[in-house]
PABA-329403 format. One record per residue (C-alpha): chain; z, y, x. Coordinates in nm, 2 decimals. Each point is the difference from the previous one (the first is absolute). Layout:
// PABA-329403
{kette:A pz:Z py:Y px:X};
...
//
This chain:
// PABA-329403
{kette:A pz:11.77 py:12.24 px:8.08};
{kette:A pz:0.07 py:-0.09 px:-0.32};
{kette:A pz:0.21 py:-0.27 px:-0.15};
{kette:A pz:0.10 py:-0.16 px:-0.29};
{kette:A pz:0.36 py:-0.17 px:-0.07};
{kette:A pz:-0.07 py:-0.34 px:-0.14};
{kette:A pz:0.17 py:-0.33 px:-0.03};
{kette:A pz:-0.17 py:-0.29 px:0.31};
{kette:A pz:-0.23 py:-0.16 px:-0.26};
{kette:A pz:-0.26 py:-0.23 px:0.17};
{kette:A pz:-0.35 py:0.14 px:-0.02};
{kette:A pz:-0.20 py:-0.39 px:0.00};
{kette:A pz:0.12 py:-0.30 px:-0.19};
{kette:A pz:0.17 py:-0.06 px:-0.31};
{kette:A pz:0.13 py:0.39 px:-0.11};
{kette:A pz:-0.16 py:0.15 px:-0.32};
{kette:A pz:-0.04 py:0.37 px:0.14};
{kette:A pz:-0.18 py:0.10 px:-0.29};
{kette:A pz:0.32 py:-0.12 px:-0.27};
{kette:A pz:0.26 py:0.13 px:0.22};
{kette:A pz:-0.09 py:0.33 px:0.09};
{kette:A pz:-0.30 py:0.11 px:-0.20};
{kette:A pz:-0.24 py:0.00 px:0.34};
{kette:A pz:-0.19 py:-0.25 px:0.21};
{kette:A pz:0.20 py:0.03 px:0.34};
{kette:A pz:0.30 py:0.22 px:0.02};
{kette:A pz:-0.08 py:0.35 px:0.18};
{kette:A pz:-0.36 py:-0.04 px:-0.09};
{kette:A pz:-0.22 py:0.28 px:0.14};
{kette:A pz:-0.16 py:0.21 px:-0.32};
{kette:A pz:-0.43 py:-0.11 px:-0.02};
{kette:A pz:-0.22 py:0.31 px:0.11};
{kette:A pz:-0.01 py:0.27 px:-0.28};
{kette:A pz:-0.34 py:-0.07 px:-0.05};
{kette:A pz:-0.17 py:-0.31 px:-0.13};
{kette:A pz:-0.35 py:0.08 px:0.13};
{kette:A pz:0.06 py:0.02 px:0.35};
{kette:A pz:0.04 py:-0.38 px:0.10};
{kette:A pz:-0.41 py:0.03 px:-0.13};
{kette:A pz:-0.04 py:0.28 px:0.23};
{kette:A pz:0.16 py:-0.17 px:0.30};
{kette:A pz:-0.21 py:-0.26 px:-0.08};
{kette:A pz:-0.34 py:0.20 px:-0.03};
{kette:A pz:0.09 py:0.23 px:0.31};
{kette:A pz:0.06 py:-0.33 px:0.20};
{kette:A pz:-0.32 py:-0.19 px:-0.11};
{kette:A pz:-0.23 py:0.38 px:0.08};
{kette:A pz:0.15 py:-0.01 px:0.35};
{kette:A pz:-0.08 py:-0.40 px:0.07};
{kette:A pz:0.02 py:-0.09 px:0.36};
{kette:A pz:0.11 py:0.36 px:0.09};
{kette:A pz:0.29 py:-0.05 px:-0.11};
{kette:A pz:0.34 py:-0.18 px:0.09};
{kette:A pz:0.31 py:0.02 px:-0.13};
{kette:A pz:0.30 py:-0.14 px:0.17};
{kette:A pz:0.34 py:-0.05 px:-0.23};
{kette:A pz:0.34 py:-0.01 px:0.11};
{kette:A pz:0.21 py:-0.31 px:-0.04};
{kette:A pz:0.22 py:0.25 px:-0.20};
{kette:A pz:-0.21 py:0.18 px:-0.21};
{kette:A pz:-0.07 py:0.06 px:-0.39};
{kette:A pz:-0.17 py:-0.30 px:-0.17};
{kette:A pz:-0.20 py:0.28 px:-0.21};
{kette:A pz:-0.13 py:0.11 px:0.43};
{kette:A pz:0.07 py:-0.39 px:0.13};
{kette:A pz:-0.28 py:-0.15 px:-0.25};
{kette:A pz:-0.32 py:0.21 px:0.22};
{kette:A pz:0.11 py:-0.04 px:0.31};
{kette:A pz:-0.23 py:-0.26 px:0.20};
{kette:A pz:0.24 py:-0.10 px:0.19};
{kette:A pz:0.39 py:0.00 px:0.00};
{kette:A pz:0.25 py:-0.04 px:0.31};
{kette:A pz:0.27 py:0.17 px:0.18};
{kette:A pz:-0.11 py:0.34 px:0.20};
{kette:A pz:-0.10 py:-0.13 px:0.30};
{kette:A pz:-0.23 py:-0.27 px:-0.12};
{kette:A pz:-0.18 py:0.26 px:-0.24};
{kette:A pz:-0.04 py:0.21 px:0.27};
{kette:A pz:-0.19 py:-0.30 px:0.18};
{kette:A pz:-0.18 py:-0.14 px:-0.27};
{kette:A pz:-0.15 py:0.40 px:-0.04};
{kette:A pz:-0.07 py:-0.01 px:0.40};
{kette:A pz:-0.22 py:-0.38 px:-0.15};
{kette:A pz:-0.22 py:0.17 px:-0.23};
{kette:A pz:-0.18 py:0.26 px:0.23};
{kette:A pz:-0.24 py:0.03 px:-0.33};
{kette:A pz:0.19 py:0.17 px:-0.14};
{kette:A pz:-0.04 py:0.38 px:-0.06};
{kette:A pz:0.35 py:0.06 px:-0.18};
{kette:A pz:0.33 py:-0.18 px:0.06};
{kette:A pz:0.25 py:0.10 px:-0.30};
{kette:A pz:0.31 py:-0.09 px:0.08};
{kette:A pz:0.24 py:-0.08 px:-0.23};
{kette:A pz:0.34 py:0.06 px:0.17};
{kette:A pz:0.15 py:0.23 px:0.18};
{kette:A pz:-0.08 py:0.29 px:0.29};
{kette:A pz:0.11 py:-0.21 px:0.29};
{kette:A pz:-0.19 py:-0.30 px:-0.11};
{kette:A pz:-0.33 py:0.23 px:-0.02};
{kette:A pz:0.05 py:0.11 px:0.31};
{kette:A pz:0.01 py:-0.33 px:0.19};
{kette:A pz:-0.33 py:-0.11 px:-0.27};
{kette:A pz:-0.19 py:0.36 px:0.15};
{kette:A pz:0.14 py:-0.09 px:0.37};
{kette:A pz:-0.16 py:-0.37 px:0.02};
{kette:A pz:-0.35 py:0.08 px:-0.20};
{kette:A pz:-0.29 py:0.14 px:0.15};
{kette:A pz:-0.11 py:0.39 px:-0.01};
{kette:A pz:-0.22 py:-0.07 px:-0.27};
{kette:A pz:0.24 py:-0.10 px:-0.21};
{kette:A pz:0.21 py:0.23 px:-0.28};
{kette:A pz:0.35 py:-0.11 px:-0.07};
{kette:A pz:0.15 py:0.17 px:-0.31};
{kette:A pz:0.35 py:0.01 px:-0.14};
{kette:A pz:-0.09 py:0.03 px:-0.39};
{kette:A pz:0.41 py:0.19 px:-0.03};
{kette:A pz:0.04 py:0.23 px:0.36};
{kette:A pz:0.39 py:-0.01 px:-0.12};
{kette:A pz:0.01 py:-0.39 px:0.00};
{kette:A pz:0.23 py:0.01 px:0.35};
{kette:A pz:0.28 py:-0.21 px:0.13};
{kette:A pz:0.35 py:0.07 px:-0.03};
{kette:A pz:0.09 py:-0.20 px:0.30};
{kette:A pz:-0.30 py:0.12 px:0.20};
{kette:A pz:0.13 py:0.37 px:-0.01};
{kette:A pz:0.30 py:-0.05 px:0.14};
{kette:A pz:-0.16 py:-0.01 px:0.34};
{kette:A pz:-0.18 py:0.31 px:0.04};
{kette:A pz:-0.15 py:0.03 px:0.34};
{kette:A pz:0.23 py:0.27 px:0.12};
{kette:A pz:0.28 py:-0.20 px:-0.01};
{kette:A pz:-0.11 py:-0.30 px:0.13};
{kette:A pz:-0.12 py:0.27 px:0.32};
{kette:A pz:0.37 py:0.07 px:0.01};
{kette:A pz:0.13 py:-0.32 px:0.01};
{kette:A pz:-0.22 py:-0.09 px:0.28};
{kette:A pz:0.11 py:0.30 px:0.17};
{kette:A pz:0.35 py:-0.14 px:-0.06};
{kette:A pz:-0.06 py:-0.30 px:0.10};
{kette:A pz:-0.12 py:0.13 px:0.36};
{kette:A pz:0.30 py:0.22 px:0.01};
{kette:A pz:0.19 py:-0.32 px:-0.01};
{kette:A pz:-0.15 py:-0.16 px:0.33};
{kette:A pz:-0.17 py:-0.27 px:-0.23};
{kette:A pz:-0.31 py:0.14 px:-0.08};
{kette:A pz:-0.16 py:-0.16 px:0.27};
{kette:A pz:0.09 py:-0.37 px:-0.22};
{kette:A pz:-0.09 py:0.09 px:-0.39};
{kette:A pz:-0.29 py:-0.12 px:-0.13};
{kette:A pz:-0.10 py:0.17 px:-0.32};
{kette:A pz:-0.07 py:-0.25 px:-0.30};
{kette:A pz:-0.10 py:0.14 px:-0.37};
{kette:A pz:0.00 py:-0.18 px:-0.32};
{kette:A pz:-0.36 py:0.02 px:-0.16};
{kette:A pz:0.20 py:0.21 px:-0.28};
{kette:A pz:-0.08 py:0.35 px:0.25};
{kette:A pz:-0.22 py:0.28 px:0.01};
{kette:A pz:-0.28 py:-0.02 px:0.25};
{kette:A pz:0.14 py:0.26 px:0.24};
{kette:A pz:0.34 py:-0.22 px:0.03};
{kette:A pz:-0.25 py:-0.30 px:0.06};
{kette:A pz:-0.16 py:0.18 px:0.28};
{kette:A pz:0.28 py:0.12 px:0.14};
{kette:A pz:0.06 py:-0.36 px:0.09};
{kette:A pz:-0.31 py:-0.06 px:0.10};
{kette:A pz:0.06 py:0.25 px:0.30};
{kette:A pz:0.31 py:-0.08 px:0.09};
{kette:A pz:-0.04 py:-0.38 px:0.06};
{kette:A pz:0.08 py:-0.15 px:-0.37};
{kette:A pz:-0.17 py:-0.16 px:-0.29};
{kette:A pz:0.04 py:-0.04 px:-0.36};
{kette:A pz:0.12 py:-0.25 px:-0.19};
{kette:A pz:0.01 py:-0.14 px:-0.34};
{kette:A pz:0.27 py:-0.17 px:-0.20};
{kette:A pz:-0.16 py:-0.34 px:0.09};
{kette:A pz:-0.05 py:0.02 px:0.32};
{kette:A pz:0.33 py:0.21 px:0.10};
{kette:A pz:0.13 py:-0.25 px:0.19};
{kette:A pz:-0.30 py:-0.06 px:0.22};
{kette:A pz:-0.06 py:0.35 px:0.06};
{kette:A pz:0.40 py:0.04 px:0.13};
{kette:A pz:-0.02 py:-0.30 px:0.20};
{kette:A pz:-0.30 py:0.24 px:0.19};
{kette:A pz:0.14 py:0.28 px:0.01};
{kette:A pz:0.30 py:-0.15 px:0.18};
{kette:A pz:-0.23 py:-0.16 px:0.26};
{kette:A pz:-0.11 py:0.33 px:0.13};
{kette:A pz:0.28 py:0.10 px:0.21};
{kette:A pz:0.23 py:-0.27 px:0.11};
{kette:A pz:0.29 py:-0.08 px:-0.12};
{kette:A pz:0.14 py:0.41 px:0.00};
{kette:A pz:-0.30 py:0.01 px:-0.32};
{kette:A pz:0.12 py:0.18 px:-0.29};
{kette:A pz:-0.17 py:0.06 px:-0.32};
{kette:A pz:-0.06 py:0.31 px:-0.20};
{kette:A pz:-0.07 py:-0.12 px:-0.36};
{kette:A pz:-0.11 py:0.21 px:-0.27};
{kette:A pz:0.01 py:0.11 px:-0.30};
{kette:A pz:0.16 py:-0.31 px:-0.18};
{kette:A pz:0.35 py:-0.13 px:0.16};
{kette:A pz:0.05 py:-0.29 px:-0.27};
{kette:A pz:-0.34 py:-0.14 px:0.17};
{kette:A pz:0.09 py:0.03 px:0.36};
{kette:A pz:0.38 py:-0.05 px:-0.12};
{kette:A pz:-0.07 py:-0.35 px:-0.12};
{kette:A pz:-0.31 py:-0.11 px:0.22};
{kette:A pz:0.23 py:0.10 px:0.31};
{kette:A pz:0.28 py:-0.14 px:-0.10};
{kette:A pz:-0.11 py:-0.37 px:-0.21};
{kette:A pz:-0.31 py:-0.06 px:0.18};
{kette:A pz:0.06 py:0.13 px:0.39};
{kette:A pz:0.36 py:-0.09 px:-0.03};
{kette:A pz:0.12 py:0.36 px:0.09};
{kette:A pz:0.35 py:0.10 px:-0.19};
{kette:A pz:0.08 py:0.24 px:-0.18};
{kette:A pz:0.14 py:0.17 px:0.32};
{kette:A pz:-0.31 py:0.03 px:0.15};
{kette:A pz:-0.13 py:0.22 px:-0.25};
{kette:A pz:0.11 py:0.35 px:-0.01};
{kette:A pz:-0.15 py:0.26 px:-0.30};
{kette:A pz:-0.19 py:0.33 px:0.08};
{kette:A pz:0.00 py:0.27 px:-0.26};
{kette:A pz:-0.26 py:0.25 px:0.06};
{kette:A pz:0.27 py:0.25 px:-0.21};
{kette:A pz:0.25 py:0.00 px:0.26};
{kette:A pz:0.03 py:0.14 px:0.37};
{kette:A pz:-0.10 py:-0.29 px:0.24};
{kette:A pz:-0.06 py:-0.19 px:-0.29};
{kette:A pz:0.41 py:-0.02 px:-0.06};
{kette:A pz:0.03 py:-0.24 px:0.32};
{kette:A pz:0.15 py:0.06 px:0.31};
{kette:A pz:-0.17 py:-0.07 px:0.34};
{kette:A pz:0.18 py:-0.35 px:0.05};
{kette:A pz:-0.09 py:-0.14 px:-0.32};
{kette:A pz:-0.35 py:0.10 px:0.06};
{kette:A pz:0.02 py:-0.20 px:0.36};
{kette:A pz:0.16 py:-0.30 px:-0.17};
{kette:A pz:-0.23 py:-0.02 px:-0.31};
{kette:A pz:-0.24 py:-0.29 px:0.06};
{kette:A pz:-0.21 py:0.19 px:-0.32};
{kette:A pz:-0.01 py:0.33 px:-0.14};
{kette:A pz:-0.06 py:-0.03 px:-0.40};
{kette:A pz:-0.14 py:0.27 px:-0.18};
{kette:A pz:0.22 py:0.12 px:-0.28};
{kette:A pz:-0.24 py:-0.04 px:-0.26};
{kette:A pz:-0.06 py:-0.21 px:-0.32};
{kette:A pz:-0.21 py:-0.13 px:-0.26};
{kette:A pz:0.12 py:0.17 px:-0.36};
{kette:A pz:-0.08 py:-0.31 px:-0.18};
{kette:A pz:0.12 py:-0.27 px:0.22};
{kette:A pz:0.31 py:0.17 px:0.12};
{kette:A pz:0.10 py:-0.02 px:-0.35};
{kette:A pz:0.13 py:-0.36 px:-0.03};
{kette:A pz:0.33 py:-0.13 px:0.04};
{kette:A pz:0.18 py:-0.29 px:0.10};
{kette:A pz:0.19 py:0.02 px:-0.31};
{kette:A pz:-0.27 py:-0.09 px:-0.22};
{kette:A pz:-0.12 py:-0.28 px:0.19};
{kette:A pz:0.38 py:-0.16 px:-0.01};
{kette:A pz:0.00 py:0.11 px:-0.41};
{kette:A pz:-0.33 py:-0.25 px:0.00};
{kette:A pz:0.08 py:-0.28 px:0.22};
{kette:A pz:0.31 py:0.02 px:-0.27};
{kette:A pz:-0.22 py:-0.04 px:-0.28};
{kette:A pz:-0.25 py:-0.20 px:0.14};
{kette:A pz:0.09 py:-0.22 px:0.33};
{kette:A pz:-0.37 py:-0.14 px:0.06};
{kette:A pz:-0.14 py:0.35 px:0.00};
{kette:A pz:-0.19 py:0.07 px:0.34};
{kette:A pz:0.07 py:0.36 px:0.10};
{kette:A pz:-0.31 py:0.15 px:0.17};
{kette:A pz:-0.01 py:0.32 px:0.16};
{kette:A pz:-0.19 py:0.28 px:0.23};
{kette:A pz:0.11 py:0.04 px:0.33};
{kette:A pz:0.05 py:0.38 px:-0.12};
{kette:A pz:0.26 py:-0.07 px:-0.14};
{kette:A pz:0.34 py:0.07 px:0.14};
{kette:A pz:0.16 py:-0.26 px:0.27};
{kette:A pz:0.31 py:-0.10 px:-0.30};
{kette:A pz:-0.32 py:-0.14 px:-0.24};
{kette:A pz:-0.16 py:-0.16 px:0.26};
{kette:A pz:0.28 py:-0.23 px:0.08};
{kette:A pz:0.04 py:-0.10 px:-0.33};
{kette:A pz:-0.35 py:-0.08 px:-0.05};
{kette:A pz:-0.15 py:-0.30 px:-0.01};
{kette:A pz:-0.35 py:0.09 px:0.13};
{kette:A pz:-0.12 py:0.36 px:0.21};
{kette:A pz:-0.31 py:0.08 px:0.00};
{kette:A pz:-0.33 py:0.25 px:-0.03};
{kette:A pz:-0.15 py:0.06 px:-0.32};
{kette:A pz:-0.27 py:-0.26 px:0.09};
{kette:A pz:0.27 py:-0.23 px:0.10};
{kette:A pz:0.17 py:0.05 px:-0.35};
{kette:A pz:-0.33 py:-0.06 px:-0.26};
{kette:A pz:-0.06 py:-0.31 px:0.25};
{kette:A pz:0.34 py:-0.10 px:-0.07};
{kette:A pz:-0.01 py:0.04 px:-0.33};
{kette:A pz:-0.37 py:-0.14 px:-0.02};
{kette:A pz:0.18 py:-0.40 px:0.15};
{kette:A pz:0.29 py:0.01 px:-0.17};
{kette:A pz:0.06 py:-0.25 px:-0.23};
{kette:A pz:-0.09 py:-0.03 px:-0.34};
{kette:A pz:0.37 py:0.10 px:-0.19};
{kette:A pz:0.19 py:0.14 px:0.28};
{kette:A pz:0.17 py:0.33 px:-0.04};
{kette:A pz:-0.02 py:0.32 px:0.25};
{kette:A pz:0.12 py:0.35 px:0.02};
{kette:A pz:-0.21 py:0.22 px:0.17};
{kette:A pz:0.09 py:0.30 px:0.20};
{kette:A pz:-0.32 py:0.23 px:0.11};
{kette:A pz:-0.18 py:0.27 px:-0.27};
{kette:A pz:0.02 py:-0.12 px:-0.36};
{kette:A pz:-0.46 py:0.10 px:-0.06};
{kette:A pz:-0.02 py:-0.32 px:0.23};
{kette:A pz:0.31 py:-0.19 px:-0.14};
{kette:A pz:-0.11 py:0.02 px:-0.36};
{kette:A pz:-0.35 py:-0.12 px:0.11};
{kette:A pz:0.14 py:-0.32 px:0.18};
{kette:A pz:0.18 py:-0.10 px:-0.31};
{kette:A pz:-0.32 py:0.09 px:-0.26};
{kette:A pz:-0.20 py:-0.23 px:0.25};
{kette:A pz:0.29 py:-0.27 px:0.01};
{kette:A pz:0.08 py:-0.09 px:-0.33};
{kette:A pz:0.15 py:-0.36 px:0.12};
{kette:A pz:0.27 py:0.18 px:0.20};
{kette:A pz:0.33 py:0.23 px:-0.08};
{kette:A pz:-0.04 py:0.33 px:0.15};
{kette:A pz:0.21 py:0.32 px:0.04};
{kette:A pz:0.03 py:0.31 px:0.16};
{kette:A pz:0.28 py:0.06 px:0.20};
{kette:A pz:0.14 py:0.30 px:-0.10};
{kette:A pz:0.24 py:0.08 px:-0.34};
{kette:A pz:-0.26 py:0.35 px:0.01};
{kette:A pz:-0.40 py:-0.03 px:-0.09};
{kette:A pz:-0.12 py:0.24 px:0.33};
{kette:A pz:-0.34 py:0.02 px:0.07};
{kette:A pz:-0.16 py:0.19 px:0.33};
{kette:A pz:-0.04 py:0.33 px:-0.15};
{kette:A pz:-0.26 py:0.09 px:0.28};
{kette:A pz:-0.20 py:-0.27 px:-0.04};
{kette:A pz:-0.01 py:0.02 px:-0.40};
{kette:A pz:-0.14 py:0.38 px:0.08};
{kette:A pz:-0.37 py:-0.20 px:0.03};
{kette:A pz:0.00 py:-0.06 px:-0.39};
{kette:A pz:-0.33 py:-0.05 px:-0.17};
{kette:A pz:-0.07 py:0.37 px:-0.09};
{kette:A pz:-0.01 py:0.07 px:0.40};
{kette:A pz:-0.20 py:-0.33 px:0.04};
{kette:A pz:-0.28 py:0.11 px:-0.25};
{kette:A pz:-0.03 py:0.35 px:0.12};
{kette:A pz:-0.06 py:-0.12 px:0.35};
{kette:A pz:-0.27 py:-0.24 px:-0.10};
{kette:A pz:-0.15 py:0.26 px:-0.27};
{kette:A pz:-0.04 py:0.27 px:0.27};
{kette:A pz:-0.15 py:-0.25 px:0.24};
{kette:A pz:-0.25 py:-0.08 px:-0.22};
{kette:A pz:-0.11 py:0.37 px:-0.05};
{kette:A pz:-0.01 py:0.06 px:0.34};
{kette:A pz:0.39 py:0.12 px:0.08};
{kette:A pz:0.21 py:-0.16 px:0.27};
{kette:A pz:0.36 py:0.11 px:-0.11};
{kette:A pz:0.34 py:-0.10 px:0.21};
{kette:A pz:-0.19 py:-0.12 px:0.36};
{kette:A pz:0.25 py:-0.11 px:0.26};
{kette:A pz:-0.12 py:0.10 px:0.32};
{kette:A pz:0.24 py:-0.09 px:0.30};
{kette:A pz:-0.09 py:0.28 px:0.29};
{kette:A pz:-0.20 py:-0.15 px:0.30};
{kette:A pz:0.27 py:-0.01 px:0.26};
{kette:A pz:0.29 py:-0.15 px:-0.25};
{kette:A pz:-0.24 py:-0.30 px:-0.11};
{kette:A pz:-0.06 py:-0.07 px:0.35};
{kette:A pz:0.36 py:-0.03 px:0.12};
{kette:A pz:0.10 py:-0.16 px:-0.32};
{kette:A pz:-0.24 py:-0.26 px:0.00};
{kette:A pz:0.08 py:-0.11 px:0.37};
{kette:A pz:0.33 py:-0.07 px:-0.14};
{kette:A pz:-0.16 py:-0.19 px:-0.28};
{kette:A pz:-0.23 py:-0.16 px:0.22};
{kette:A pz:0.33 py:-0.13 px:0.21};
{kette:A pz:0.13 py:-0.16 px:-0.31};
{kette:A pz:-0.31 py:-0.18 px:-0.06};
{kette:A pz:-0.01 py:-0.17 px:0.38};
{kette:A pz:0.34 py:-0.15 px:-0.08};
{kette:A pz:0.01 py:-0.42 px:-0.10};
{kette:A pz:0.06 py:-0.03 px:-0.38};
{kette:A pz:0.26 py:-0.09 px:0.07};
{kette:A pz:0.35 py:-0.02 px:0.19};
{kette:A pz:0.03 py:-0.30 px:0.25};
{kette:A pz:0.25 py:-0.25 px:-0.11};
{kette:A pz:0.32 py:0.02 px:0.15};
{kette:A pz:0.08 py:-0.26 px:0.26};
//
């Protein structure tokens, strides 16, 4: 990742970027080296016609953003792809996970491709299937494997996604977190225990603020140490089992910045991912998914002032769209998601080019016997309610 020391300067209303620092936004990415190939994106894409589909990440370029058909998060790309059966090619623009669940809910006839095969997820690889094995293993060793259900964030690979699907659990998403947990703990009685993975700030702060769990009833497994650095009894007492993984980007913000805003600025809403870590959260005003956040953002009234805390390709975006509004990134450091920059024009370009002369480069293909188990898990997110009863 890389970042970029800068003063908190709003990116939306009232700052003169261009007098102050010589550029349009602070930490602005450099335009693709060569003029011509916004034409040739654009000539590739109109050759291809219906063929064609290209998804974009929330959190991509704008140079990559401005040809996708349709933006969202990962898992509503990968379901508007399964919506357009004709359609020979899905590019997707994001990252190797996010393929993967786009190639495990279209049909055989379609070809997903990942225009940059080195666009991953940071987060995502630190659950590799192995250790997730062990930790079940663990678990069972413990005398409570018989009352763990298995929940993954959407931000796996497809073999953690269908090791939960054969073992009894689902996947979940940020915005539906809390639905998904309240499931999972339905399955076995009050003796249930979750296993979540690979983000703990998710499960941390949907356990904890929206199941009203504490903070004790969360213990931390790290794949790097022997029994995950717990002992048996604090495996027994855990109500849920987080993952000790991160996202890069949103585990960057601090609680200190938000209190140097609200110092400078005591109307500012403070809006944030549920990545981030627990200490953010509770001095946010609003949690949310990324959908959640441009909706926010999208109401909110003409004037008001926000901070945002999720990847700065969508932050910069909201306030471009926003002019009426005051809004900054939360974070002293420009940081983009490195992995999903890696899908740059250049990559986008080649991809369509060789697909117009006949050359499928970068498929995704998830193996027969992983797409199955990993789309019974998705399957088992999809048959929960929208959303979580209210409480009584």
């Amino acid at each position: 990742m890389t970042t970029v020391d800068l003063p908190l300067l709003p990116l939306g209303r009232g700052t003169d970027l261009d007098t102050e620092r010589g550029v349009e936004c602070p930490g602005d990415l450099p335009p693709a080296s060569d003029p011509n190939l916004v034409e040739r994106a654009r000539v590739a894409k109109e050759k291809l016609g219906e063929r064609l589909f290209i998804l974009g990440h929330h959190y991509q370029r704008d140079e990559v953003i401005q040809f996708a058909d349709v933006t969202g998060d990962s898992f509503k790309l990968a379901r508007e792809a399964a919506a357009r059966p004709e359609a020979e090619y899905i590019v997707f623009c994001g990252v190797h996970f996010m393929a993967e669940s786009a190639d495990i809910l279209t049909s055989d006839e379609q070809t997903v491709i990942l225009p940059d095969l080195a666009a991953g997820c940071s987060m995502a690889d630190m659950a590799r299937l192995g250790q997730v094995e062990d930790a079940w293993d663990a678990l069972a060793d413990a005398g409570v494997g018989d009352v763990v259900v298995p929940i993954t964030y959407m931000n796996s690979s497809a073999d953690i996604k269908a090791f939960c699907g054969r073992h009894g659990g689902a996947v979940c998403t940020s915005s539906n977190a809390e639905v998904a947990l309240r499931w999972a703990y339905e399955q076995h009685g009050p003796d249930t225990k979750v296993l979540f993975f690979p983000d703990q700030h998710l499960g941390r702060n949907t356990a904890v603020l929206q199941l009203g769990l504490s903070l004790d009833d969360c213990v931390v497994w790290n794949p790097l140490l022997p029994n995950g650095g717990l002992t048996t009894e604090e495996l027994r007492a855990a109500r849920i089992i987080l993952w000790k993984g991160h996202c890069s980007v949103h585990g960057r913000f601090s609680p200190d910045v938000i209190d140097e805003l609200r110092a400078k600025d005591p109307e500012i809403n403070i809006l944030v991912h549920p990545e981030c870590t627990h200490e953010v959260v509770l001095k946010a005003d609003l949690i949310g998914s990324t959908e959640f956040i441009i909706d926010t953002i999208r109401k909110a009234p003409a004037g008001s002032s926000w901070a945002i805390g999720t990847e700065l390709n969508l932050v910069k975006r909201l306030a471009q769209a926003h002019p009426d509004l005051s809004i900054s990134f939360l974070d002293r450091n420009v940081c983009y998601c490195s992995t999903m920059n890696r899908i740059d024009l250049p990559h986008l370009v080649r991809t369509l080019e060789s697909l117009v002369a006949g050359q499928v480069l970068n498929v995704i293909d998830v193996d027969d016997d992983t797409e199955h188990w990993a789309k019974v898990a998705l399957d088992r997110m999809l048959a929960l309610p929208a959303k979580a009863p209210a409480d009584d």
